[in-house]
KEKE-3310 file (N, C-alpha, C; in steps of 0.2 Angstrom, whole numbers, plus 5000, padded with zeros to 4 digits):
npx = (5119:5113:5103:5102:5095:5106:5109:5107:5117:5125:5132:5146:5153:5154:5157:5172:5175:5174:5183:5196:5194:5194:5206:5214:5212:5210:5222:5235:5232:5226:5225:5238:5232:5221:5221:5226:5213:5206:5202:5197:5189:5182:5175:5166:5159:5154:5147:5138:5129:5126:5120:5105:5105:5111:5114:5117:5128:5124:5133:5134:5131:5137:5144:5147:5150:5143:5133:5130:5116:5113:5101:5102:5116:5128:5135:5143:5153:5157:5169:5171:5186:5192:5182:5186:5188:5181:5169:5158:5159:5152:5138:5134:5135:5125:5114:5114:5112:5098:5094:5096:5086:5077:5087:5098:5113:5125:5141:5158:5174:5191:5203:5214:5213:5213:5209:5197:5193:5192:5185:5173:5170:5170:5158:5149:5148:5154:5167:5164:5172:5183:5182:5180:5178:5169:5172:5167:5171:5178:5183:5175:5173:5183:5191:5193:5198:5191:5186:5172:5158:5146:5131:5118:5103:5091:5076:5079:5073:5069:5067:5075:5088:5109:5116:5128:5142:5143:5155:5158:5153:5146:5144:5145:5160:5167)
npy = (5729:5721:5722:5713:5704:5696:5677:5662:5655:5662:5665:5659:5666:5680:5682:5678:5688:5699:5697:5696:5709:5718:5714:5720:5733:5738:5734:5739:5750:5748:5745:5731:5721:5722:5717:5705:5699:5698:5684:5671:5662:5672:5682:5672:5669:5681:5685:5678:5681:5692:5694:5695:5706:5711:5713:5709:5714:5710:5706:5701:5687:5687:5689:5703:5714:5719:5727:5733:5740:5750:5754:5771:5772:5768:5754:5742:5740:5734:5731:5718:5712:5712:5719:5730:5747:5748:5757:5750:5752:5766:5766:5755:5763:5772:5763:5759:5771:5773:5763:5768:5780:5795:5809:5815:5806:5792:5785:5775:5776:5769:5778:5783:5775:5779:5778:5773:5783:5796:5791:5792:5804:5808:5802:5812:5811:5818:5822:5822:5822:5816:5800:5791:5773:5757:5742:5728:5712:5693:5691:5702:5718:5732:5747:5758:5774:5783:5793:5801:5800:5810:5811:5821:5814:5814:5825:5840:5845:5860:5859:5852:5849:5847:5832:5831:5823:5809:5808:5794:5781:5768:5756:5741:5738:5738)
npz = (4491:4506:4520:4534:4549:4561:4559:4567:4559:4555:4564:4567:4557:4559:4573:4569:4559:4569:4581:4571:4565:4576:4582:4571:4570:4586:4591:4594:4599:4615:4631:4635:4642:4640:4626:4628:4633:4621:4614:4601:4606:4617:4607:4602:4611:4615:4603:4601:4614:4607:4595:4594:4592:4581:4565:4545:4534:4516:4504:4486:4489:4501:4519:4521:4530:4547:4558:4576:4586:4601:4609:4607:4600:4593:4593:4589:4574:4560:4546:4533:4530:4516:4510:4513:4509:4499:4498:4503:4518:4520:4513:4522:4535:4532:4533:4545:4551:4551:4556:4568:4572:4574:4582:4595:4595:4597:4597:4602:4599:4601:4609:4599:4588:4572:4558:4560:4565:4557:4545:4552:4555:4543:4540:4544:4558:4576:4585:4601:4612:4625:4634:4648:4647:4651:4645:4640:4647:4646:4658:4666:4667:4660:4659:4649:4637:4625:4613:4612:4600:4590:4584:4577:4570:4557:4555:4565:4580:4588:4603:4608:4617:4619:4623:4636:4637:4649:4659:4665:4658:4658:4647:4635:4625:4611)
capx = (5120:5106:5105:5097:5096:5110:5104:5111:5119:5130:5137:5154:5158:5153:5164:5178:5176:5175:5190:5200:5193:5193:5214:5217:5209:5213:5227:5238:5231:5221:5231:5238:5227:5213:5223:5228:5210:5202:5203:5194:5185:5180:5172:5161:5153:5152:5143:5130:5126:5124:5119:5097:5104:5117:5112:5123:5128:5125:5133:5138:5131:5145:5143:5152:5151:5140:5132:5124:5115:5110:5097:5106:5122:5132:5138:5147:5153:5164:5168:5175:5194:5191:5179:5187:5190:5177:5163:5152:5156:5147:5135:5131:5133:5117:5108:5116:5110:5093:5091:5094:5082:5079:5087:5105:5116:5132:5146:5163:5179:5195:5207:5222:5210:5212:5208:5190:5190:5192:5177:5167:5172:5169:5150:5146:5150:5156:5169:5163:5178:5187:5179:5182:5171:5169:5173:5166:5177:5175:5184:5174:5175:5187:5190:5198:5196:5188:5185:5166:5156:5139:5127:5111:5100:5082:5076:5080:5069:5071:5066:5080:5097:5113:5118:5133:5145:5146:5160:5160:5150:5146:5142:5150:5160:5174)
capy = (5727:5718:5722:5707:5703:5690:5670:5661:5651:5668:5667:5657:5670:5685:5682:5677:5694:5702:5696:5699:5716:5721:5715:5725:5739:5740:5730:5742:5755:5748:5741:5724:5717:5721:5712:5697:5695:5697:5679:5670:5660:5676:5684:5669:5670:5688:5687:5674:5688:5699:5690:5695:5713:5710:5714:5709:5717:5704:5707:5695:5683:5684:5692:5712:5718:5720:5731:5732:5746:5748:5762:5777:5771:5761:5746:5738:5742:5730:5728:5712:5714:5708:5723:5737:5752:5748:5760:5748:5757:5769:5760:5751:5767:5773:5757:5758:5778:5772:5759:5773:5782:5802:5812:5812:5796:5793:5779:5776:5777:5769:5783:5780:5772:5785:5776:5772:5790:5797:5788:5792:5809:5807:5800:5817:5813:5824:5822:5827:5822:5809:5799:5783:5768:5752:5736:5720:5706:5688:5691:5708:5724:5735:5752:5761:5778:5782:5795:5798:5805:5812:5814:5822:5810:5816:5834:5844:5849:5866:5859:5846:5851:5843:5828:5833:5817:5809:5806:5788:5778:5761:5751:5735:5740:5734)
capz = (4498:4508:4527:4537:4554:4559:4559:4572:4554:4551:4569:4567:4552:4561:4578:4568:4558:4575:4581:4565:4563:4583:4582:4565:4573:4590:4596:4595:4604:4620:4633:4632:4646:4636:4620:4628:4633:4614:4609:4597:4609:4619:4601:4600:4617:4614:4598:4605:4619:4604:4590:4591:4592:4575:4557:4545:4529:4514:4496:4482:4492:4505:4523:4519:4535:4554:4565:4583:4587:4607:4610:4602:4601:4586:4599:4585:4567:4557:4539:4530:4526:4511:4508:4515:4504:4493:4498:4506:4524:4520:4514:4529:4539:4530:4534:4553:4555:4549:4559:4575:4570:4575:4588:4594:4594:4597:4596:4605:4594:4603:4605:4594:4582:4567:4554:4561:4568:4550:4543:4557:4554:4534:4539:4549:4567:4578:4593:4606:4618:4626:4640:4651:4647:4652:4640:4643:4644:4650:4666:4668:4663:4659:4658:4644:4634:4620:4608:4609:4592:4589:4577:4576:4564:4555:4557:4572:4587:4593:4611:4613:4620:4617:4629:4638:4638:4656:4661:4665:4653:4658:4642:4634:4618:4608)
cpx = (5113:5108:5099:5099:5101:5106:5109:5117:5127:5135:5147:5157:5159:5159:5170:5180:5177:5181:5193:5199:5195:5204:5218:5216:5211:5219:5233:5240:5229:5228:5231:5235:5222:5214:5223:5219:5205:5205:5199:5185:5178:5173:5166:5156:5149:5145:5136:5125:5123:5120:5110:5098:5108:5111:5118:5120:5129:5127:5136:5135:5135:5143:5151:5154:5144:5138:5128:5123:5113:5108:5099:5112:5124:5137:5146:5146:5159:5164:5173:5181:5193:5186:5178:5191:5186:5170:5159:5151:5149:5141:5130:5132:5127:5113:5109:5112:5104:5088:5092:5090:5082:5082:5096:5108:5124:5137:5154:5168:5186:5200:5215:5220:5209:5209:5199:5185:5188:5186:5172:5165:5167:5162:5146:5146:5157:5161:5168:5168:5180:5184:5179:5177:5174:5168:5171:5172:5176:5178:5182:5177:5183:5189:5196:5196:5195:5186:5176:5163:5149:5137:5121:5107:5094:5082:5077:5077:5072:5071:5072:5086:5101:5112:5125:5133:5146:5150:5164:5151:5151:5142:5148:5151:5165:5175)
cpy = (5726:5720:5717:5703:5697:5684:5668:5655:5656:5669:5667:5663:5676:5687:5683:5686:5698:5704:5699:5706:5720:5723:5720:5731:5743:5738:5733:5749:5755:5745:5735:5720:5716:5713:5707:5692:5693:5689:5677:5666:5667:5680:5680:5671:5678:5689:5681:5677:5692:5698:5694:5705:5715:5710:5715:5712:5709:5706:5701:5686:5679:5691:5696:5713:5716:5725:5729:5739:5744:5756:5767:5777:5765:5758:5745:5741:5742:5729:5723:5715:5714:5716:5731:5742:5752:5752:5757:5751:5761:5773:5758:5757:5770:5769:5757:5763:5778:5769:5762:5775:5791:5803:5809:5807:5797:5785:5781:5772:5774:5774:5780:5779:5777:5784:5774:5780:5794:5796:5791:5801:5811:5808:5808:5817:5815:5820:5826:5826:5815:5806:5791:5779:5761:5745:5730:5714:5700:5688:5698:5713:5727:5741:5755:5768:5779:5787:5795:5804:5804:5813:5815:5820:5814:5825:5835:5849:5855:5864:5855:5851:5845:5838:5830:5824:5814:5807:5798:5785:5771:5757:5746:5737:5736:5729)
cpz = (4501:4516:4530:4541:4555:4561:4563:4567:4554:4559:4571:4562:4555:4567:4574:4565:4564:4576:4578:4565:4571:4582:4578:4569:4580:4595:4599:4599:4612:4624:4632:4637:4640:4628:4623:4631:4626:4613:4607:4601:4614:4614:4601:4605:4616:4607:4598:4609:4613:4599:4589:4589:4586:4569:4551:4535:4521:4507:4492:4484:4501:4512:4523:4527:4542:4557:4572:4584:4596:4609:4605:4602:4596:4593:4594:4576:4564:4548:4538:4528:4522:4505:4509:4510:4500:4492:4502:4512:4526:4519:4519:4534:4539:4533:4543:4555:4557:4552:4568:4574:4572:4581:4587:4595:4592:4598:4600:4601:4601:4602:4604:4587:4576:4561:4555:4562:4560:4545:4546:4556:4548:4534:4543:4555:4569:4582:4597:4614:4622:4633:4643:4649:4648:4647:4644:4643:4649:4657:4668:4664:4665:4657:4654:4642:4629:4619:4607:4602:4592:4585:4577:4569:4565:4559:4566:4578:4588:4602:4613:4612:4619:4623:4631:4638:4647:4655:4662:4663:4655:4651:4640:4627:4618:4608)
residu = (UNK:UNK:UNK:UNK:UNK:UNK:UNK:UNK:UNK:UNK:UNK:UNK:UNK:UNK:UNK:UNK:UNK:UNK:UNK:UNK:UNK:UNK:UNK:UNK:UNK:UNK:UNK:UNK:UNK:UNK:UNK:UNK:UNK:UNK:UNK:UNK:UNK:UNK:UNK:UNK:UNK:UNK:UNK:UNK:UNK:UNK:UNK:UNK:UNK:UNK:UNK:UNK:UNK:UNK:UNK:UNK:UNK:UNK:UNK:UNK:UNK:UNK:UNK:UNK:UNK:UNK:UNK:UNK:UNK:UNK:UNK:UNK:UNK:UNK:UNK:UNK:UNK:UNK:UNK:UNK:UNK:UNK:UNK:UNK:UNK:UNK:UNK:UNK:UNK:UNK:UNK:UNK:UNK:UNK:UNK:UNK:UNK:UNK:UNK:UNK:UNK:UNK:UNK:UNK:UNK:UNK:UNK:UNK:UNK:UNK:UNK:UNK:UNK:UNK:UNK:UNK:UNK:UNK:UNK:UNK:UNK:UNK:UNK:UNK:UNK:UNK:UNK:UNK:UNK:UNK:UNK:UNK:UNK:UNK:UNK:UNK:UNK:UNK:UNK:UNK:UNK:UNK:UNK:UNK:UNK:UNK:UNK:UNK:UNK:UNK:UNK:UNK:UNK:UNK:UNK:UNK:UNK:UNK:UNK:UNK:UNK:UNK:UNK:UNK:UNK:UNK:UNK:UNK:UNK:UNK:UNK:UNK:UNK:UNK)
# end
């Protein structure tokens, strides 16, 4: 597996993975506002916005998977259907953590979403509790719940203290 910034070449495949992996993922859990706004179209614009902040996962020749990282926070983090089950996750979660760098760091988990929790879990992150955030979406945001996880990356300061979770999270996820 190769990890290497997206090209703005890798963008039409990357969306559509989005998409595809966002729907498998959480279409079932979020409200159906939120679903009926994920369309294909919305994914593209979204991963135009995101695109210098994207790194993508390259094996075989063939784009495995994606992340975005933003400050201390895994944004984004999709694998290929095509390549799910086969280890690479986590994988690419190595090269994701890596690319946080020390200190602690955390991602937001849709709640319901078990099958990502599991993993997240697998990898070492923590739950640290359930909290409102804010979802982008092309007619604005949207506030959902979410399952946040933490992880303390690289050795461990005695002087730093945990982050208490606030409560209302504005960022753009999912």
């Amino acid at each position: 597996m190769q990890i290497k910034p997206a090209h703005p070449d890798d963008a039409a495949t990357l969306a559509e993975m989005w998409y595809q992996g966002w729907h498998q993922a959480h279409a079932s859990v979020v409200p159906a506002a939120l679903t009926t706004l994920r369309t294909p179209e919305e994914f593209t614009s979204r991963m135009r916005v995101h695109l210098k902040h994207t790194k993508v996962a390259w094996l075989d020749g063939q784009i495995a998977g994606f992340f975005m990282v933003d400050h201390d926070e895994i944004y984004q983090f999709y694998i290929n259907a095509a390549f799910q089950g086969s280890g690479l996750a986590q994988q690419m979660m190595e090269a994701t953590e890596a690319e946080l760098g020390h200190g602690l760091k955390w991602l937001a988990c849709t709640v319901g979403n078990t099958r990502a929790a599991r993993f997240y879990e697998a990898c070492g992150w923590v739950q640290a509790g359930t909290i409102p955030y804010e979802v982008e979406t092309g007619e604005g945001p949207l506030q959902i719940d979410v399952w946040r996880y933490e992880k303390r990356l690289g050795p461990v300061n005695q002087a730093e203290t945990m982050i208490v979770a606030d409560p209302i999270i504005s960022q753009n996820v999912m």
